[in-house]
C-alpha positions in Angstrom: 22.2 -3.6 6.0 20.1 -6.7 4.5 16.8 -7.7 6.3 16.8 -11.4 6.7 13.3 -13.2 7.4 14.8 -14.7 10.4 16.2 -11.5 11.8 12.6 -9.8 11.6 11.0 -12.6 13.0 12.8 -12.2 15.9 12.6 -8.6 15.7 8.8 -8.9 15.9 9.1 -11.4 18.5 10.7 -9.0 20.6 7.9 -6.0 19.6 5.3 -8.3 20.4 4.6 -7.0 24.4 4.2 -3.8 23.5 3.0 -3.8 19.8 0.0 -2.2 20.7 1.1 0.1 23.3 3.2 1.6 20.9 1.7 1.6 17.4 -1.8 1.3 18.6 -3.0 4.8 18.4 -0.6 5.6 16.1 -1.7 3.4 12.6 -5.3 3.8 13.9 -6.1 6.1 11.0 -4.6 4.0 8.6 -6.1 0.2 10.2 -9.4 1.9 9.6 -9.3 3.4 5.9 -7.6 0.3 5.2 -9.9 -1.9 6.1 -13.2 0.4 4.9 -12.0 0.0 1.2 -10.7 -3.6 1.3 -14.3 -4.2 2.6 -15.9 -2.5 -0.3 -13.6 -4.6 -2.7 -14.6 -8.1 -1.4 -15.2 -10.1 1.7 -12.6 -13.2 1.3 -9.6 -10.9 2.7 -6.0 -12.3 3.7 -4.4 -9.6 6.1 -0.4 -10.9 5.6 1.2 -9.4 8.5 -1.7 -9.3 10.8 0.8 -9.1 14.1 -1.1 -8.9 16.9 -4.6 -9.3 15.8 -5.1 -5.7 16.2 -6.9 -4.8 13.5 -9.1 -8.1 13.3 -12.1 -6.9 15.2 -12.2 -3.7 13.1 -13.7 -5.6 10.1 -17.7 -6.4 9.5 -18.7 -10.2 10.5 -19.5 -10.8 7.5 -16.1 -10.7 5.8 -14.1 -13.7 6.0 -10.7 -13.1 7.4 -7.3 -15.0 7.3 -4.1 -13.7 9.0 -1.1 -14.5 8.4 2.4 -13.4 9.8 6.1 -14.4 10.2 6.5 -13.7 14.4 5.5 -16.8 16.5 4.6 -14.4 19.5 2.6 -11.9 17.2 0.4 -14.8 16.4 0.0 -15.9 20.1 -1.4 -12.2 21.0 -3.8 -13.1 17.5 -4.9 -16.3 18.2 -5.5 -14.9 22.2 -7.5 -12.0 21.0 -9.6 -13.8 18.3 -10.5 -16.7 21.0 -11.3 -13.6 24.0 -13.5 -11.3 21.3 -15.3 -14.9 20.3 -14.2 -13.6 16.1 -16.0 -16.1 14.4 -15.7 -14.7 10.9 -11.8 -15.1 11.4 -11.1 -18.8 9.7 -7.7 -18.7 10.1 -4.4 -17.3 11.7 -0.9 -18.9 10.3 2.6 -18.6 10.7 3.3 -17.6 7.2 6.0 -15.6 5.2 4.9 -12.9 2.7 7.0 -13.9 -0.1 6.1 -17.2 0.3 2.5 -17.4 0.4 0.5 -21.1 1.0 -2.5 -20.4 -1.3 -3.7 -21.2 -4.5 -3.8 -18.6 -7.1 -6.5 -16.0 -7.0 -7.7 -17.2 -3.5 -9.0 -14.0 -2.2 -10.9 -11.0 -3.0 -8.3 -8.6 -1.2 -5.2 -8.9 0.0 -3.8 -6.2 3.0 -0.9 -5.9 4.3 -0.5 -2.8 6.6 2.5 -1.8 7.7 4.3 -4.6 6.2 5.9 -3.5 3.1 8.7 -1.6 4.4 9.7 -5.0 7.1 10.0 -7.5 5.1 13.8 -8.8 3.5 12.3 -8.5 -0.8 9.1 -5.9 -0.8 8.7 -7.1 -4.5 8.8 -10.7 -3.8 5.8 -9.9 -1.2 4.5 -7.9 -3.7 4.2 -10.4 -6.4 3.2 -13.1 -3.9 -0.1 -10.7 -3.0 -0.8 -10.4 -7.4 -0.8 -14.1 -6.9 -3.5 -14.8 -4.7 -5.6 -12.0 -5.0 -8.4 -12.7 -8.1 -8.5 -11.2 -11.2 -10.8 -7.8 -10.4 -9.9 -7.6 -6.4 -7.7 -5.3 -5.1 -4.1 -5.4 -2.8 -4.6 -2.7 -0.1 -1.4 -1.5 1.6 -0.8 1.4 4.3 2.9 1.8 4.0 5.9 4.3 5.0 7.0 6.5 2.3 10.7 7.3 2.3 11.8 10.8 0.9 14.3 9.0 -1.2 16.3 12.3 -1.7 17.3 15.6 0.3 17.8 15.7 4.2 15.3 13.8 5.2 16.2 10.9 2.6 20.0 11.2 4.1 18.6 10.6 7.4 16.5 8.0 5.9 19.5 6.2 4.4 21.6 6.9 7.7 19.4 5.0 9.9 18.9 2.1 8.2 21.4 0.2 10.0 19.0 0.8 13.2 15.8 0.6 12.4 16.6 -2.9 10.2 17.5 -4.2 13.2 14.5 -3.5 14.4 12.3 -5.0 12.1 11.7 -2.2 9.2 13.2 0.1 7.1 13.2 3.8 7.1 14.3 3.8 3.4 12.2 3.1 1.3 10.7 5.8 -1.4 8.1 5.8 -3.3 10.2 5.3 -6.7 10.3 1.0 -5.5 6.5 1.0 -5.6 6.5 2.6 -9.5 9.0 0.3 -10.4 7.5 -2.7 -9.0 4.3 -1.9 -11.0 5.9 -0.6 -14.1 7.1 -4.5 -14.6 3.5 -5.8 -13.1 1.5 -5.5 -16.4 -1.5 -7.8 -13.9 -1.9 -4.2 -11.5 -3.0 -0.8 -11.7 -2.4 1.7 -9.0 -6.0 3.0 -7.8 -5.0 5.0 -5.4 -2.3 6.8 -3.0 -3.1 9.1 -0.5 -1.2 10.3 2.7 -2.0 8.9 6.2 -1.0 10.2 9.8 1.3 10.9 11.2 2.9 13.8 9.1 2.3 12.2 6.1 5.4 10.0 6.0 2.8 7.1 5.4 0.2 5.9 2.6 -2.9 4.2 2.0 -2.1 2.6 -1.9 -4.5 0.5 -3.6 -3.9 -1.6 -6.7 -6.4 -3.6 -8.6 -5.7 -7.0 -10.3 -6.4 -6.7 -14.0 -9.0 -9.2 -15.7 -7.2 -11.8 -18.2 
């Protein structure tokens, strides 16, 4: 089934209540080693798919932060929390889609997008949008889900899709995209990939922009 931006809009929309409820605890782990190396990469950060705000009061006041996401209500629980924590460091929060970004070339230091791979309609259209407007030396840090792509659980995988894309995000969704994506994306190299709670179905990646 194809994701279409509108659909996970309203998808997200919908999640928005109980976002945190139900993914708080659970991307905790991966919110925080996310956000300890984008720090160490550079403090101009774009979070694309910030949702909630959940993650915004996580990073150091001295990092400048702009959020941007797709889901009207997603950014009313943002803008809500940034106003009620008094986060002065966040400049920005903007109804924006991933594979359409509004910045200039090599406008920020890092670019993370947790969780947001796997939900929006053209992952390498994000993808290429995040090379864009991340400099030349910074670094795109991503927790992601990691489909099997083959065996039982890949079938299972493959067999839900028609559900969970509904939903807002896809089950299928192996590792093999990522290497492609990058094989064809002489401006990255992959840094890092490690596995994140829970069960290791998810991964913190980290690619750094290439000089020149």
């Amino acid at each position: 089934m194809e994701m279409q931006t509108a659909g996970v809009a309203t998808a997200y929309d919908r999640w928005a209540p109980i976002y945190d409820l139900v993914f708080g605890n659970v991307f905790a782990t991966g919110r925080r080693e996310a956000i300890e190396v984008a720090e160490r990469a550079g403090r101009r950060i774009l979070e694309v798919g910030v949702g909630t705000g959940i993650s915004l009061p996580l990073y150091s006041p001295s990092s400048e932060l702009h959020g941007v996401d797709i889901s009207d209500a997603m950014l009313d629980k943002a803008k809500e929390r940034v106003e009620r924590l008094g986060l002065a460091n966040v400049r920005e929060i903007k109804r924006m889609d991933a594979e359409a970004l509004r910045y200039a070339d090599d406008a920020f230091d890092v670019v993370v997008a947790q969780y947001v791979i796997t939900a929006v309609p053209d992952p390498e259209k994000a993808l290429d949008e995040f090379v864009r407007v991340v400099r030349p030396g910074g670094e795109i840090v991503i927790t992601t889900r990691v489909g099997a792509g083959r065996g039982f659980r890949g079938g299972v995988e493959k067999a839900l899709m028609p559900v969970t894309s509904r939903l807002g995000f896809r089950t299928d969704f192996p590792w093999s995209r990522y290497e492609e994506w990058a094989a064809r994306t002489p401006q990255v190299s992959l840094i890092e990939q490690r596995p994140l709670p829970p069960l290791g179905h998810f991964s913190l990646v980290r690619y750094r922009k290439l000089a020149g």
